[in-house]
FIKOLTI-971845 format. One record per residue (C-alpha): residue in one letter; residue number from 1; chain; x, y, z. Coordinates in steps of 0.5 Angstrom, whole numbers. Example, Ala and Ser with C-alpha at 12.3 -4.5 7.8 and 13.67 -1.06 7.14 Angstrom:
<site><residuo>A</residuo><num>1</num><cadena>A</cadena><xx>25</xx><yy>-9</yy><zz>16</zz></site>
<site><residuo>S</residuo><num>2</num><cadena>A</cadena><xx>27</xx><yy>-2</yy><zz>14</zz></site>
***
This chain:
<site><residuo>X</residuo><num>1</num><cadena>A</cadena><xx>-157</xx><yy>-128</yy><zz>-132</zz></site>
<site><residuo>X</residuo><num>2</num><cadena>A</cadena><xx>-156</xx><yy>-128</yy><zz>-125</zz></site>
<site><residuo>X</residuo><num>3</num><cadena>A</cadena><xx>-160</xx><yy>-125</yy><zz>-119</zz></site>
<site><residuo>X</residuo><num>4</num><cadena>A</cadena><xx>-157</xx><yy>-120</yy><zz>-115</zz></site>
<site><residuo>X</residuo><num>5</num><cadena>A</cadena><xx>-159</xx><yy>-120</yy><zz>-107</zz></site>
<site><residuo>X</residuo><num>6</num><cadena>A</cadena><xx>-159</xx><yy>-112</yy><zz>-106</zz></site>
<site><residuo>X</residuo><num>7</num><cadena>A</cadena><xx>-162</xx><yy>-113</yy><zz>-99</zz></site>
<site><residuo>X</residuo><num>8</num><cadena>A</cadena><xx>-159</xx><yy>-108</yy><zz>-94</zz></site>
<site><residuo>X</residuo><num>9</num><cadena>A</cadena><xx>-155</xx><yy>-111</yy><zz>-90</zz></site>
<site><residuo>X</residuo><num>10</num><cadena>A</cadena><xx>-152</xx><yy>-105</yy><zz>-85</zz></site>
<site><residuo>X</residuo><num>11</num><cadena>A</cadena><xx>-159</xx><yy>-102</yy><zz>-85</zz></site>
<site><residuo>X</residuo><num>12</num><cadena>A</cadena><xx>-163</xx><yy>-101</yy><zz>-78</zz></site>
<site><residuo>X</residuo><num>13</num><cadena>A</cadena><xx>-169</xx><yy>-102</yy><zz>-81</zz></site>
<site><residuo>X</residuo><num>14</num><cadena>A</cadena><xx>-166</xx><yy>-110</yy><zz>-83</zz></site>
<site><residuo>X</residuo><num>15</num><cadena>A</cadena><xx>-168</xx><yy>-116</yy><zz>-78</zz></site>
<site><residuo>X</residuo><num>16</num><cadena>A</cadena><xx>-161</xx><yy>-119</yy><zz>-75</zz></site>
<site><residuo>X</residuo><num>17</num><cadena>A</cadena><xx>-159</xx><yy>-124</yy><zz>-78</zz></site>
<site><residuo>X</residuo><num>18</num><cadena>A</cadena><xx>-161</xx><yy>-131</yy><zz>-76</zz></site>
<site><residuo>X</residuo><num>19</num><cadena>A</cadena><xx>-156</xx><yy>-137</yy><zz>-75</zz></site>
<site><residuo>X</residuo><num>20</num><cadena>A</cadena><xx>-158</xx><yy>-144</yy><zz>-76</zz></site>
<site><residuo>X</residuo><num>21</num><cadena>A</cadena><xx>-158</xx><yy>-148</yy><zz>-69</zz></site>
<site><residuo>X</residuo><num>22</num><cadena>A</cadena><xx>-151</xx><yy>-154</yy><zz>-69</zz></site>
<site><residuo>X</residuo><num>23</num><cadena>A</cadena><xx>-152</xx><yy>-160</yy><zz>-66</zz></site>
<site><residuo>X</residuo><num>24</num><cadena>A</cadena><xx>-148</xx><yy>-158</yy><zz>-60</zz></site>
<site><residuo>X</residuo><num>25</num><cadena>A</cadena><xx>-153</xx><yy>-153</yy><zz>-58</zz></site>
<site><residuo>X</residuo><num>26</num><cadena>A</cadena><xx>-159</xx><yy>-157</yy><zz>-58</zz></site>
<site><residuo>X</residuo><num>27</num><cadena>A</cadena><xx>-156</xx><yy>-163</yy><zz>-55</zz></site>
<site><residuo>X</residuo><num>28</num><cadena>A</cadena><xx>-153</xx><yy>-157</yy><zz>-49</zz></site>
<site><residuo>X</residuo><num>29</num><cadena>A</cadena><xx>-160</xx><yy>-155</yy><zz>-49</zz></site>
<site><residuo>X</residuo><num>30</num><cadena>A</cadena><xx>-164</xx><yy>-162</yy><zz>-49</zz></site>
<site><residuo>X</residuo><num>31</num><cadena>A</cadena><xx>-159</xx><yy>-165</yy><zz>-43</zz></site>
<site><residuo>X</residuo><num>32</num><cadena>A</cadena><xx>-159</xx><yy>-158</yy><zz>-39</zz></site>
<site><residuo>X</residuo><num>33</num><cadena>A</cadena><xx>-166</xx><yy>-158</yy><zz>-39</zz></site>
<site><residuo>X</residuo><num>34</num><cadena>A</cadena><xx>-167</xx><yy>-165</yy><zz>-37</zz></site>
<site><residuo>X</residuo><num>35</num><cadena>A</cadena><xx>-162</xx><yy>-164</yy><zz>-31</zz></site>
<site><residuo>X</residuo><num>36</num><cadena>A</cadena><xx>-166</xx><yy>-158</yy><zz>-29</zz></site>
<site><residuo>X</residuo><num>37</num><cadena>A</cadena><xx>-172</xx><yy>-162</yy><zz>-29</zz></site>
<site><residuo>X</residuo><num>38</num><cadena>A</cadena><xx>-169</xx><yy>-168</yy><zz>-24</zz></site>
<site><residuo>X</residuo><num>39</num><cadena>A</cadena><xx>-167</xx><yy>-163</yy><zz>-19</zz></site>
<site><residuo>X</residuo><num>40</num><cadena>A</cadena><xx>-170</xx><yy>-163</yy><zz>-13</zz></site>
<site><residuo>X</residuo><num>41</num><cadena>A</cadena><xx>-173</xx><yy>-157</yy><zz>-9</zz></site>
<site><residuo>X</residuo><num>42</num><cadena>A</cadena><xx>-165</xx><yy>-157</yy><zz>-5</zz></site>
<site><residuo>X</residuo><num>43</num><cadena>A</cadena><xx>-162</xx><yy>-155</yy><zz>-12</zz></site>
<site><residuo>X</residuo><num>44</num><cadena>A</cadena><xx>-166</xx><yy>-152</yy><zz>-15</zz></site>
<site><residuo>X</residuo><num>45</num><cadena>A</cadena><xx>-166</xx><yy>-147</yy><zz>-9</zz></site>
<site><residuo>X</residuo><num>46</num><cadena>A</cadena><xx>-159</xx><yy>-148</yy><zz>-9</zz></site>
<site><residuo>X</residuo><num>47</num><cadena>A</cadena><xx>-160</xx><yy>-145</yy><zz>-17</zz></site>
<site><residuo>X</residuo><num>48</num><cadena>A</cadena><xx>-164</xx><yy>-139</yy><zz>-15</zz></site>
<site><residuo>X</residuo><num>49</num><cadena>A</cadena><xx>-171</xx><yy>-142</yy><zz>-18</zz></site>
<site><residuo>X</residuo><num>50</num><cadena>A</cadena><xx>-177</xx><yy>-144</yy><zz>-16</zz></site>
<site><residuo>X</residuo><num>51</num><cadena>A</cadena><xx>-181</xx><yy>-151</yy><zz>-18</zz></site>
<site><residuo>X</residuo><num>52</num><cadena>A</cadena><xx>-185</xx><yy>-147</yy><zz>-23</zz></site>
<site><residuo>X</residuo><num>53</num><cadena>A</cadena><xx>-180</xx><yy>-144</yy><zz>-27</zz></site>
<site><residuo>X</residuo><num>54</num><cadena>A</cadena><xx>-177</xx><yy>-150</yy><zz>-27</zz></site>
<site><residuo>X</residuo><num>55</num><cadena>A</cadena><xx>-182</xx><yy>-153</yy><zz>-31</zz></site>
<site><residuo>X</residuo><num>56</num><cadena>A</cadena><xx>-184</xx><yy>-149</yy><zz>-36</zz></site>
<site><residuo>X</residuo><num>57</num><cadena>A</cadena><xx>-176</xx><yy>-148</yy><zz>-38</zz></site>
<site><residuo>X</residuo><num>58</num><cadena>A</cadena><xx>-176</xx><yy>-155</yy><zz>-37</zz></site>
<site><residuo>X</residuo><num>59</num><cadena>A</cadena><xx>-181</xx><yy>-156</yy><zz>-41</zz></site>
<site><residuo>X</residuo><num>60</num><cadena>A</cadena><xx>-179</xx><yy>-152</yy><zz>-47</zz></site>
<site><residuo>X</residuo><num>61</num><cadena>A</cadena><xx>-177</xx><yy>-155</yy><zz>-54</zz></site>
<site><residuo>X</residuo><num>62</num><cadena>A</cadena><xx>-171</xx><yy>-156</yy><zz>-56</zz></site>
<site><residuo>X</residuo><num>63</num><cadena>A</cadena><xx>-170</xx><yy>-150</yy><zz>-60</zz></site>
<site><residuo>X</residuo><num>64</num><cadena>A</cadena><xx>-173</xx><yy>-145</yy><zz>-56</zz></site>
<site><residuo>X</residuo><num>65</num><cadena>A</cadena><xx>-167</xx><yy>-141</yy><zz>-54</zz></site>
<site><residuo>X</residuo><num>66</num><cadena>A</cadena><xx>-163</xx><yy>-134</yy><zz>-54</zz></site>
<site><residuo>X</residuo><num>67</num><cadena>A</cadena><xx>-161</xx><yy>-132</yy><zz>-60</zz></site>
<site><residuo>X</residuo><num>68</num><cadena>A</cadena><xx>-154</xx><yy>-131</yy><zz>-56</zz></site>
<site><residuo>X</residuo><num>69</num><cadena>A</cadena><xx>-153</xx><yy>-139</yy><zz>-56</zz></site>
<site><residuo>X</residuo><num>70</num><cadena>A</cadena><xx>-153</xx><yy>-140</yy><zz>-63</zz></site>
<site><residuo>X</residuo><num>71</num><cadena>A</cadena><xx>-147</xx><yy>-142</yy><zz>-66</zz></site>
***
């Protein structure tokens, strides 16, 4: 007897579905935070940042990202 999945899937009531994390990301997101902590105060003001904020995004694990960059 197979199992049948009667999760709603248009319901509001329902989380968004969550995709996996490629490779591409998570290599896109480690490079692009190593960068930002290498800045020097020129270009992070040149980035709109201050030091601190640089930091803590810096600082951040691979795959703490938006939603939105999941591919």
């Amino acid at each position: 007897m197979a199992l049948i999945d009667v999760t709603p899937r248009n319901s509001a009531l329902s989380p968004a579905p969550r995709r996996p994390f490629s490779l591409r990301t998570l290599l896109t997101v480690w490079r692009s935070r190593r960068a930002l902590a290498r800045l020097d105060a020129q270009g992070l003001s040149d980035v709109g940042i201050d030091a601190k904020v640089a930091a803590r995004e810096s600082a951040k694990p691979i795959w703490d990202v938006p939603a939105t960059w999941r591919t």
